[in-house]
Every structure is written in structure tokens, then in C-alpha cells.
C-alpha positions as CSV (number, residue, x, y, z in Angstrom):
1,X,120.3,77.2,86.7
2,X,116.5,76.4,86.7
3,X,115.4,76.4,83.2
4,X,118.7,74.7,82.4
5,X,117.9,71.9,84.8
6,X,114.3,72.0,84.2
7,X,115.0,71.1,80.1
8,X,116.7,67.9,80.9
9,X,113.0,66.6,82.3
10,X,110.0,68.7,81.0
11,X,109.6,70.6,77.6
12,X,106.8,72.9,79.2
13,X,107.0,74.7,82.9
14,X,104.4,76.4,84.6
15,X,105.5,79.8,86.1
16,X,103.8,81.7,88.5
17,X,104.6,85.2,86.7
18,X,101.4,88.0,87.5
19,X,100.3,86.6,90.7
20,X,101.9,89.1,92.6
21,X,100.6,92.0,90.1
22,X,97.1,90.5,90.6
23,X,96.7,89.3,93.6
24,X,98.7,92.0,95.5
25,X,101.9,90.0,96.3
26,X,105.0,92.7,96.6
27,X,106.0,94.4,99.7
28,X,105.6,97.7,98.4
29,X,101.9,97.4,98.4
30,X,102.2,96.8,101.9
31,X,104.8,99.9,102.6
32,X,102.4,102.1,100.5
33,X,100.0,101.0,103.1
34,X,101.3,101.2,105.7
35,X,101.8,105.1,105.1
36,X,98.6,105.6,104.5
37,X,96.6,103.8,107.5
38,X,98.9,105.9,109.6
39,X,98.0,109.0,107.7
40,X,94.1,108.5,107.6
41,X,94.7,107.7,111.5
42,X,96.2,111.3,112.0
43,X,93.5,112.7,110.1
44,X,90.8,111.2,112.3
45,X,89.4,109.1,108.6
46,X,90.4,105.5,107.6
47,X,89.3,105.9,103.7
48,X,89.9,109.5,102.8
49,X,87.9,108.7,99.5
50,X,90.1,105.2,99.1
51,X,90.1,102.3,100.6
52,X,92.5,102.1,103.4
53,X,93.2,99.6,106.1
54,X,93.6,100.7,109.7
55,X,96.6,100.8,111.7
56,X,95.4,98.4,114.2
57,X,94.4,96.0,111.2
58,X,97.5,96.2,109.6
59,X,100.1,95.4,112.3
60,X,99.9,91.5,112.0
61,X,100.7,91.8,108.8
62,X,104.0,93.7,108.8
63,X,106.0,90.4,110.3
64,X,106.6,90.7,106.2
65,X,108.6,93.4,105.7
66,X,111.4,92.6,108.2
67,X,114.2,92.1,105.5
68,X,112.6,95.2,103.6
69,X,114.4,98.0,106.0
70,X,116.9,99.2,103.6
71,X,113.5,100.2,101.4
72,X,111.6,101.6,104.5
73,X,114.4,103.8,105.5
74,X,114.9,105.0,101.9
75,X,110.8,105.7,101.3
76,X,109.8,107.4,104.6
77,X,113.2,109.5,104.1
78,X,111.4,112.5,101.9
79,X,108.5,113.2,101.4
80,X,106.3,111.4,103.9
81,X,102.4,111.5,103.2
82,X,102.8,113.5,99.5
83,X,100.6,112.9,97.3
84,X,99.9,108.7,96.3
85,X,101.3,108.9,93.1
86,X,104.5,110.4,93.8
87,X,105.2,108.3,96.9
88,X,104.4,105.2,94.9
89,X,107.2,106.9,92.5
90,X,109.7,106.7,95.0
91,X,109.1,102.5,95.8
92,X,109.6,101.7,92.6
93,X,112.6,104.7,91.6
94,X,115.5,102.5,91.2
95,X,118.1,105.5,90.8
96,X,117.0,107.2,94.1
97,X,120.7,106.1,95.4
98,X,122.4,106.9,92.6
99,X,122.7,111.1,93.8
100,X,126.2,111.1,92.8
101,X,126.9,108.7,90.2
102,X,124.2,109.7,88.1
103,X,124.8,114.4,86.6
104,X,121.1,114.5,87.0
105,X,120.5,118.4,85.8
106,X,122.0,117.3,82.3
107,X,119.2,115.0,81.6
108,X,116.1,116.5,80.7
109,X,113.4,114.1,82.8
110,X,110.4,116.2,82.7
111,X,108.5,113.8,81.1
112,X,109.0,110.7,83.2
113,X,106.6,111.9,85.8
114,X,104.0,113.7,83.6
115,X,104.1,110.0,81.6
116,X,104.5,107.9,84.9
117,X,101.2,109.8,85.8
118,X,99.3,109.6,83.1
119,X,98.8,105.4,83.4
120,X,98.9,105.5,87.1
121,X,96.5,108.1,87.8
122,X,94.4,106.6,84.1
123,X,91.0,105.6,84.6
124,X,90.4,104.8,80.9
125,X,89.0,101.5,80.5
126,X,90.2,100.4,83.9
127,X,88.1,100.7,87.4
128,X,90.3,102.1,89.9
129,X,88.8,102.9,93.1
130,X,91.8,102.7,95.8
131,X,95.6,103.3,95.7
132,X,96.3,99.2,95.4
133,X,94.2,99.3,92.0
134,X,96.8,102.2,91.0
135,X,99.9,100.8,92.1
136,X,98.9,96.9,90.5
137,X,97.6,98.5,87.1
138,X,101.0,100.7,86.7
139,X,102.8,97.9,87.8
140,X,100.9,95.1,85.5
141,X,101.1,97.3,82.4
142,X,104.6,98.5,83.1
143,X,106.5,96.7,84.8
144,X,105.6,93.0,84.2
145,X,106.3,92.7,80.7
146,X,110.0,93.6,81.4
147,X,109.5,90.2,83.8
148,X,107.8,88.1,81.2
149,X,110.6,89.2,78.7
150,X,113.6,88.0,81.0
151,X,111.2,84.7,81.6
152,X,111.1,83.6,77.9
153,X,114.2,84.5,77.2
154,X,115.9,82.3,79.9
155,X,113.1,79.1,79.1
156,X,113.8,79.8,75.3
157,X,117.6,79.7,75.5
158,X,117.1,76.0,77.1
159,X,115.1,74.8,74.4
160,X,112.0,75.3,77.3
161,X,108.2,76.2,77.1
162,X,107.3,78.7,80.0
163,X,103.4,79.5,80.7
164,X,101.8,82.0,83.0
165,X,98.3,80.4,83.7
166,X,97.8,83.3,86.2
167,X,97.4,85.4,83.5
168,X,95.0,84.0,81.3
169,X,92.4,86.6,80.0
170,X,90.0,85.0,82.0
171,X,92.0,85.3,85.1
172,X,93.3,88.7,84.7
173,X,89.6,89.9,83.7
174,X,88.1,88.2,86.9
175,X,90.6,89.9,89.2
176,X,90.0,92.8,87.5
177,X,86.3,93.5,88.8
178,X,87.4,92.6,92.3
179,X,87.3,95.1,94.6
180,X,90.6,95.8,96.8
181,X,89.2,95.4,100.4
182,X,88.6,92.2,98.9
183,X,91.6,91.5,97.7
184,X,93.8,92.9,100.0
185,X,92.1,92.9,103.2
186,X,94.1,94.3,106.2
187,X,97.1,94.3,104.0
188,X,97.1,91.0,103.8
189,X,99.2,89.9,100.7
190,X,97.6,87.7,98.3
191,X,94.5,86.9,100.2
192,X,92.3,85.5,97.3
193,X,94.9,83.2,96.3
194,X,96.0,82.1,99.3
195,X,92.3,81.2,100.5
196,X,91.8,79.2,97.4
197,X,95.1,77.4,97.8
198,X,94.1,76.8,101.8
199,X,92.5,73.3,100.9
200,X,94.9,72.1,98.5
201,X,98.4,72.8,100.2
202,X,99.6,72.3,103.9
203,X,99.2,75.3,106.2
204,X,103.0,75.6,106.1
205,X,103.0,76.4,102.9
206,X,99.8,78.7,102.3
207,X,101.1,80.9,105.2
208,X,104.5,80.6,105.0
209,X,106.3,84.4,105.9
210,X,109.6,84.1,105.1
211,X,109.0,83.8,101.2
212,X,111.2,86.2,99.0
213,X,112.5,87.1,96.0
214,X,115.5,84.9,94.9
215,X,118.9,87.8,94.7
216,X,122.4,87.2,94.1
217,X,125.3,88.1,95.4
218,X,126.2,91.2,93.2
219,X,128.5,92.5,95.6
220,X,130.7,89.6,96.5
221,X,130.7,89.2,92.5
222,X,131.8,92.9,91.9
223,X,134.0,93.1,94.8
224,X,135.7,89.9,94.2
225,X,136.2,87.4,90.4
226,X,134.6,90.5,88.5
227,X,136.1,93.6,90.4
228,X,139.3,94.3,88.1
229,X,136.4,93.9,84.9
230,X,134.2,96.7,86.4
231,X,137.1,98.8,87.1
232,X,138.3,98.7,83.7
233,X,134.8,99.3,82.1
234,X,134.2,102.0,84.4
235,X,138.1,103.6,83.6
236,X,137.8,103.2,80.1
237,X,138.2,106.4,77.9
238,X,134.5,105.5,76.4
239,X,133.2,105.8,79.9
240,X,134.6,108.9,80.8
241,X,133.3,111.1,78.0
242,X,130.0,110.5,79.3
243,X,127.8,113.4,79.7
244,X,125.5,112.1,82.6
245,X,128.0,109.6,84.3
246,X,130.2,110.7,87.5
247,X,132.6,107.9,86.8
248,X,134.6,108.9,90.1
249,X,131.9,108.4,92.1
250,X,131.0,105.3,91.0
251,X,134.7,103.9,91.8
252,X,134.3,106.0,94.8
253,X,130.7,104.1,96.0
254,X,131.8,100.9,94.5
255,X,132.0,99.2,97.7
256,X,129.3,101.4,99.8
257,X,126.3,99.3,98.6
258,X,124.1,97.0,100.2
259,X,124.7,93.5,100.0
260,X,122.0,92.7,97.2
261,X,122.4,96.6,96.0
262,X,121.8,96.5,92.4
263,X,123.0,100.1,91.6
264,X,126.3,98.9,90.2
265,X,125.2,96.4,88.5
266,X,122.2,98.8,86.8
267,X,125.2,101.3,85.8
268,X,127.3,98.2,84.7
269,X,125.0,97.0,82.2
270,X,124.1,100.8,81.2
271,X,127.8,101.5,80.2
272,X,128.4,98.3,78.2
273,X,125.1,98.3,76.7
274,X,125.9,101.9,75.3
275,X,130.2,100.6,74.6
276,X,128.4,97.6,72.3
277,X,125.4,99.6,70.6
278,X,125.7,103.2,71.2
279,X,129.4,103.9,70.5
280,X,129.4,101.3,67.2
281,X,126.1,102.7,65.4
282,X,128.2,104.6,63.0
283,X,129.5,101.2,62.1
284,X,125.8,99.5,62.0
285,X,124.7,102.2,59.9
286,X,127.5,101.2,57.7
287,X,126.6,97.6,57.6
288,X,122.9,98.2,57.4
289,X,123.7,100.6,53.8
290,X,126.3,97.8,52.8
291,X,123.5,95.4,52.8
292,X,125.6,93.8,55.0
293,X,122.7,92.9,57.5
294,X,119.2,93.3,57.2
295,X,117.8,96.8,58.9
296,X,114.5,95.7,61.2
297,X,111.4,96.0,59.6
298,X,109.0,99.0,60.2
């Protein structure tokens, strides 16, 4: 475990959390891309009132996305060339594979979208003038505290000090007032950084094309030490009464996912999250009027 190892050496780590949201460093940009160069191509127009790359520009570049498949197949399934705010929906729609576990028509979700909208398709106080300033804003406001969060709380456990110089104000305001065909030329993943890094790191390393993410092996976990514990969670009386859960289906599709599938793992932490908190907040309630334990304050 990093931070775990780290602590035994260092008190403070730096961490390179933001560069991809500021730079342009996920895949997804790229897939997002990708869809529309071949779209303005078809429509005889490579900007279509945003920047775009072209398809011949961006073919180099796509060496990148050979261990993304399972995500290509699953975004050009539907929907192909809808409007840029929905597609970009779908990349980053965790439940999309979850049609059967999940009794969709008893939630009410007409607000996700109108609220998913509302900060990707904002221009208040931010200057958005192609998709990739969309897709990093949403993803910068949205999605990377949710990153910092699990950061400091893994650092913190150890007794460890993680910064992010990458997102220093100063930093995050320069980037900011860059234009995209600057930043993401061709579809070429953090360009800026990568330039400035070119004299001070080996070629190896600058352009290095197999980097990735680090997963874990959720399946062979669920499938194998833990697979008797997530059958019980998911069998469990508690589980069952569920409004929104198809617990059959999930037993049923336990052993259909990918090999760094998450969707397990996602309805896992859902169901004991809601067996610890949800089904006991009679009892905190009770504690909380007891004086037992302090309520939060306002």
C-alpha cells in the first residue's frame, strides 16, 4: 500500500491529482473526440462552431485507447453523434450496465440530467469555447473532489501529508485561459505538460503509451476469498426488501463482468452502506435525542 509505505520515509508526498482534469489526460476526451472529427468529416466541416480535430489528425493518437474497447463498444452502442452533452453523459454513466440489476422506472431521475446540464453546458464565470472545455470543467468541479477526498483520506489514515501542486490557484487559473487547440492539439493528451516536461525527463518517459490507471482485481476478489460474503450481503432479508434492487439479477450477472468491472463492487458498497446507515437511523436518531452522541453541526 503506497501511502502506508510512503509514511515509513517522508511526512509530505507530492501527488499528481488534476493534471489529467487540466491538462486533458483521460481517454474519454479522446473517445469524445474521436466521435466528433468523424462527425464534422461527414458533415463536410471540421469545427461545427467548436474546435475539433480532424480525422486524419487524430489517428496517431488513438494507439491510446487500445485497452479502452470495453468503453468504445459500450459509447458508440446508442446514440451515436447526439447531442455533446448527452454523449459525454454516457462516458462517464457508471450504471449504463447495470439494465437489470438496477428497477430503473421506480426511481424518479429527472433531475440528474437537467442538473448534469446545467454545469456542463454553464458558461457563468467560466470560458468555454469547445467540447474539451465542457467535458474538463464538469469533470474538475464534479468529479475530482470525489478523487481528492479518497486521496486525503488514504495519506491521512498513514499519518501522511498529500499535496496537489497541479492545482495551485495559479496553475488552475493559467490553464484556465488556454485555449483547447492548444491544449489538446490533434487529441494529443496532455500536450502542455508533456512539452514542458520534454527537457527535464527521458523521451521514454514523456511519451510513454502504455500509462494507465492502477485497477484491481475485483473479480478474482468477488469470485474467489470474498464470493460467499457478497452472496450473503446480497441474500440477506435487508437486501431483498429493496425497492430499486433486482437482487436475482445481480447473483444472476455476478460472474458476467469484465475483468476490472466495477458494477458489483458499486452495488456492494451501495447495499452495505444503506445495511450500516440507512436501515439503523431509527437507532441514531435515538442516540442523537439520548445525547448519546453529538448530532453534526448546521
Amino acid at each position: 500500500m503506497f501511502p502506508e509505505a510512503a509514511a515509513k520515509q517522508v511526512k509530505v508526498v507530492l501527488g499528481g491529482q488534476g493534471g489529467d482534469e487540466i491538462f486533458g489526460g483521460y481517454a474519454r476526451y479522446l473517445i469524445a473526440y474521436l466521435e466528433q472529427a468523424l462527425k464534422a468529416a461527414i458533415d463536410g466541416s471540421h469545427r461545427n462552431g467548436n474546435f475539433v480535430v480532424t480525422p486524419e489528425s487524430i489517428i496517431s493518437n488513438l494507439v491510446v485507447l487500445q485497452e479502452y474497447k470495453p468503453l468504445l463498444r459500450h459509447f458508440f452502442a446508442e446514440d451515436l453523434f447526439g447531442a455533446m452533452d448527452e454523449r459525454y453523459f454516457r462516458l462517464i454513466d457508471r450504471a449504463g450496465d447495470m439494465t437489470e440489476e438496477i428497477d430503473w422506472p421506480v426511481l424518479d431521475l429527472s433531475g440528474v440530467m437537467e442538473r448534469y446540464r446545467n454545469i456542463f453546458n454553464s458558461t457563468r464565470n467560466v470560458r468555454k469555447e469547445a467540447y474539451f472545455d465542457s467535458m474538463t470543467h464538469f469533470d474538475f468541479k464534479c468529479l475530482l473532489p470525489a478523487l481528492l477526498q479518497v486521496e486525503d483520506r488514504m495519506s491521512m489514515a498513514h499519518g501522511l501529508e498529500a499535496r496537489a501542486p497541479l492545482l495551485d490557484r495559479p496553475v488552475v487559473e493559467l490553464l484556465a485561459t488556454i485555449p483547447a487547440n492548444i491544449k489538446f492539439p490533434d487529441g494529443r493528451m496532455k500536450h502542455l505538460l508533456k512539452e514542458f516536461a520534454r527537457p527535464h525527463l527521458p523521451e521514454m518517459v514523456v511519451d510513454r503509451r502504455d500509462k494507465m490507471g492502477f485497477p484491481v482485481p475485483l473479480k478474482e476478489w468477488l469470485s474467489g476469498p470474498l464470493h460467499d460474503f457478497v452472496h450473503d450481503i446480497f441474500s440477506s432479508q435487508a437486501a431483498k426488501s429493496r425497492p430499486y434492487f433486482n437482487n436475482a439479477a445481480i447473483l444472476k450477472n455476478f460472474a458476467r463482468g469484465g475483468q476490472f468491472s466495477r458494477k458489483i463492487w458499486g452495488l456492494l458498497s451501495l447495499e452495505i452502506w444503506h445495511q450500516l446507515f440507512h436501515d439503523r437511523a431509527s437507532n441514531y436518531r435515538a442516540m442523537i435525542s439520548s445525547n448519546e452522541i453529538s448530532a453534526p453541526a448546521a
